[in-house]
C-alpha positions as CSV (number, residue, x, y, z in Angstrom):
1,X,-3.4,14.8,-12.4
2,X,-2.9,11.4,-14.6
3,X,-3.0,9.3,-11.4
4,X,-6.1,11.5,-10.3
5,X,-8.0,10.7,-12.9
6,X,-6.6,6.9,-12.8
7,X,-7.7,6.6,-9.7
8,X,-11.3,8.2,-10.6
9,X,-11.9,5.5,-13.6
10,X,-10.3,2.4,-11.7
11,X,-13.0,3.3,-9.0
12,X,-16.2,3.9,-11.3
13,X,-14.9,0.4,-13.4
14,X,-15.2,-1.1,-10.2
15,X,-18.4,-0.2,-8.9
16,X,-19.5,-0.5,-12.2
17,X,-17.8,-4.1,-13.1
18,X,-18.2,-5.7,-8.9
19,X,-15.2,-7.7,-9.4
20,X,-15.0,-10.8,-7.4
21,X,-11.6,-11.8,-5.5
22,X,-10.5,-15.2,-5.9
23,X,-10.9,-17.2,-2.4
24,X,-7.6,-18.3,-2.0
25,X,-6.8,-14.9,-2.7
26,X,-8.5,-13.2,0.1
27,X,-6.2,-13.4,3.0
28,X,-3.9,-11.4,0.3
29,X,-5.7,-8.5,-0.5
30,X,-5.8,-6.5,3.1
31,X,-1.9,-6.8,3.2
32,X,-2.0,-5.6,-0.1
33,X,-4.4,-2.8,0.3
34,X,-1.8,-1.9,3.5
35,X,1.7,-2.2,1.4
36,X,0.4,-0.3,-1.7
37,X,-1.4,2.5,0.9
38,X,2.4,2.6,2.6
39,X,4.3,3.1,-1.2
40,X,1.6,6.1,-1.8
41,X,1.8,8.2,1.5
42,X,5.8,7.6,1.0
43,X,5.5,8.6,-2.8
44,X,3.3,11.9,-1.2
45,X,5.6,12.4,1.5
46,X,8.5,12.5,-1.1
47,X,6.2,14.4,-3.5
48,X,6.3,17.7,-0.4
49,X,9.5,17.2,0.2
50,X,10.5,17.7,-3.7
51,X,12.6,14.1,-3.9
52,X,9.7,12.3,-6.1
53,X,10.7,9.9,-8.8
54,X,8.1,8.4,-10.6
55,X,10.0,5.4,-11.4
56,X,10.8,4.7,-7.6
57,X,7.6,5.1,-7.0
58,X,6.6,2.3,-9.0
59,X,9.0,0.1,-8.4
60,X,8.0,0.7,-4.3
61,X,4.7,0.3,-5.1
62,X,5.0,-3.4,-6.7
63,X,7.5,-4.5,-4.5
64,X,5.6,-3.0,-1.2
65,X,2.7,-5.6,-2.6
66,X,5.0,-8.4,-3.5
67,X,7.1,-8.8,-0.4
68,X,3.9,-8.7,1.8
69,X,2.3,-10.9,-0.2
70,X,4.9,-13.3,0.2
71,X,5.5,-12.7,3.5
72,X,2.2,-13.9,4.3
73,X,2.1,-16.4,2.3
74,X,4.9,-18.1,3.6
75,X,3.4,-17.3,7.2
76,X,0.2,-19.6,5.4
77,X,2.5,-22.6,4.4
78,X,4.8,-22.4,7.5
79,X,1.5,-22.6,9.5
80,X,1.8,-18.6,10.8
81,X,-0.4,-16.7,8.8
82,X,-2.0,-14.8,10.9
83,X,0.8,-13.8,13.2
84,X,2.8,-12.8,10.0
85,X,-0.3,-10.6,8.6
86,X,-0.2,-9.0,11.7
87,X,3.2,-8.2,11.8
88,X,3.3,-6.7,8.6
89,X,0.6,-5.0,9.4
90,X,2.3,-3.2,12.4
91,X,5.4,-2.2,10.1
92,X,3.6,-0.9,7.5
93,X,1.2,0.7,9.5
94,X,4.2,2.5,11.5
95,X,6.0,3.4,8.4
96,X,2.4,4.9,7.2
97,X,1.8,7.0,10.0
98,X,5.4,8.5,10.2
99,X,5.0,9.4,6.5
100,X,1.4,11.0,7.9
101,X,3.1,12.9,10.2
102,X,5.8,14.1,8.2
103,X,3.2,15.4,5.5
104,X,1.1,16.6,8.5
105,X,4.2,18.8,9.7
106,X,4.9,19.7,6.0
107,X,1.7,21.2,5.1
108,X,0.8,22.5,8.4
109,X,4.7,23.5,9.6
110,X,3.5,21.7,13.0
């Protein structure tokens, strides 16, 4: 209920503040958005299957947004941003939709 009502007030100070992201921080923040999307449907996933640690949660979280972050922005300096952002993409998004499906099959038993 704590990260409910986290989430509810990070989203109201948002639309209420409009914070602005940082330009050389923009090719940064959809990989981010992806990795910390992937740590939560794992941390849910876990959550159903009753194997959820709060503090692997968090440390899954940060380093999900870390290690893309760098990822890409390596890809940036090396040259390959975009093809790096898009693979990361792909791997989170595949670990994100088995952790769907998995939940999917837990709640519905199908």
């Amino acid at each position: 209920m704590i990260a409910f009502l986290g989430l509810v007030v990070g989203v109201v100070l948002g639309l209420i503040f409009k914070p602005d992201v940082p330009l050389s921080m923009e090719p940064y923040l959809p990989i981010a958005v992806v990795a910390a999307l992937d740590a939560v449907f794992g941390a849910l996933r876990a959550f159903l299957d009753g194997i959820f640690d709060d503090k692997v949660f968090v440390v899954s979280f940060i380093s999900n947004v870390l290690i893309a972050a760098m990822i890409v922005f390596m890809g940036d300096k090396l040259g390959v941003g975009a093809q790096l952002s898009t693979g990361v993409v792909v791997v989170l998004g595949i670990r994100i939709f088995s952790n769907v499906a998995a939940i999917r099959r837990h709640i519905f038993h199908a």
